[in-house]
C-alpha positions in Angstrom: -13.9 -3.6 -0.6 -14.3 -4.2 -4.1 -14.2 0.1 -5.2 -11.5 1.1 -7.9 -9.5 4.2 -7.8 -8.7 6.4 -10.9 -5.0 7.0 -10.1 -3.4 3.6 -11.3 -0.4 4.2 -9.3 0.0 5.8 -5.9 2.5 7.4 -4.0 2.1 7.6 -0.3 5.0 9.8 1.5 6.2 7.7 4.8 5.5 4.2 6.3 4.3 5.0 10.0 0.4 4.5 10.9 -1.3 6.8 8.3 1.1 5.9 5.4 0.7 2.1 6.3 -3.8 2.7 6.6 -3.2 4.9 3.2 -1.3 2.4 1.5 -3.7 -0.4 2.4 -6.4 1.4 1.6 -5.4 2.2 -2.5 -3.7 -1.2 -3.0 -7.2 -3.1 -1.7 -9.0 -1.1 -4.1 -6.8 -2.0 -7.2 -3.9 0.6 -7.5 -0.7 0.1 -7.4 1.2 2.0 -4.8 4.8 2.7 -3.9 5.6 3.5 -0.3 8.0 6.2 0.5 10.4 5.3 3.2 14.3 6.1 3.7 14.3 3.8 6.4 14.9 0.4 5.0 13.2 -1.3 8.0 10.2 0.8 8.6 9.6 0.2 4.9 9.7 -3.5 5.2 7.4 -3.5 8.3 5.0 -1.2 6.6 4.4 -3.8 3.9 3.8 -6.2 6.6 1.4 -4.9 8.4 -0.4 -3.8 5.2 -0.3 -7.6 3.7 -1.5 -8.9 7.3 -4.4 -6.1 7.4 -5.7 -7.9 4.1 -5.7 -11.2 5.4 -7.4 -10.0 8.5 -9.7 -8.1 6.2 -10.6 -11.6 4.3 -11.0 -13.1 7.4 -13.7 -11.1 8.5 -15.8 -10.7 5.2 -14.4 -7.5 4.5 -12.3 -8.8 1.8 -12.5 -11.5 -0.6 -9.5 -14.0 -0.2 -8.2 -13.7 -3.7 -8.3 -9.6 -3.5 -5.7 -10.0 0.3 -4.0 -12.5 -1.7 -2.9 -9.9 -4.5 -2.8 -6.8 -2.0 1.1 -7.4 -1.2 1.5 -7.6 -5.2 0.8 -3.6 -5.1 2.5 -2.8 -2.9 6.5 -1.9 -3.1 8.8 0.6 -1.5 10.9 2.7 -1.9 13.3 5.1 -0.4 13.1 8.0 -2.9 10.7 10.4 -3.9 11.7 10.1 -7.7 10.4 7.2 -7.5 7.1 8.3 -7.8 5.6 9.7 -10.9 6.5 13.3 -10.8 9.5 13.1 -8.3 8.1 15.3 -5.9 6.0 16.2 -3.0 4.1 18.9 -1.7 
């Protein structure tokens, strides 16, 4: 997965399954991305299973090892919306 996204910076609302799969998804293809999360622990287990995804990723082809490597660099959390860019969600 070597596509770039035009958003540098991502905000993905929640850490459950889709939030984790969306976060993945931006951070492999460059941005950086900022998981929502008030729960301390979901958030840390998001980031995870995102960071493991990657190296699964590499290991099948899907993924070059240096790109898994950097994934959990993108990724942070966060449990507050104005931590995004605007502060809010709709």
């Amino acid at each position: 997965m070597t596509q770039s996204v035009a958003a540098q910076r991502i905000g993905v609302i929640g850490a459950g399954t889709m939030g984790v799969g969306i976060a993945y998804v931006f951070a492999a293809a460059g941005a950086e991305v900022t998981v929502v999360e008030p729960d301390a622990e979901r958030a840390a287990t998001a980031l995870r299973i995102a960071a493991h995804q990657a190296a699964r990723a590499a290991e099948r082809g899907k993924l070059d090892a240096a790109a898994a490597q950097e994934l959990p660099d993108r990724l942070t959390s966060s449990g507050r919306t104005s931590s995004t860019r605007s502060g809010r969600c709709r």
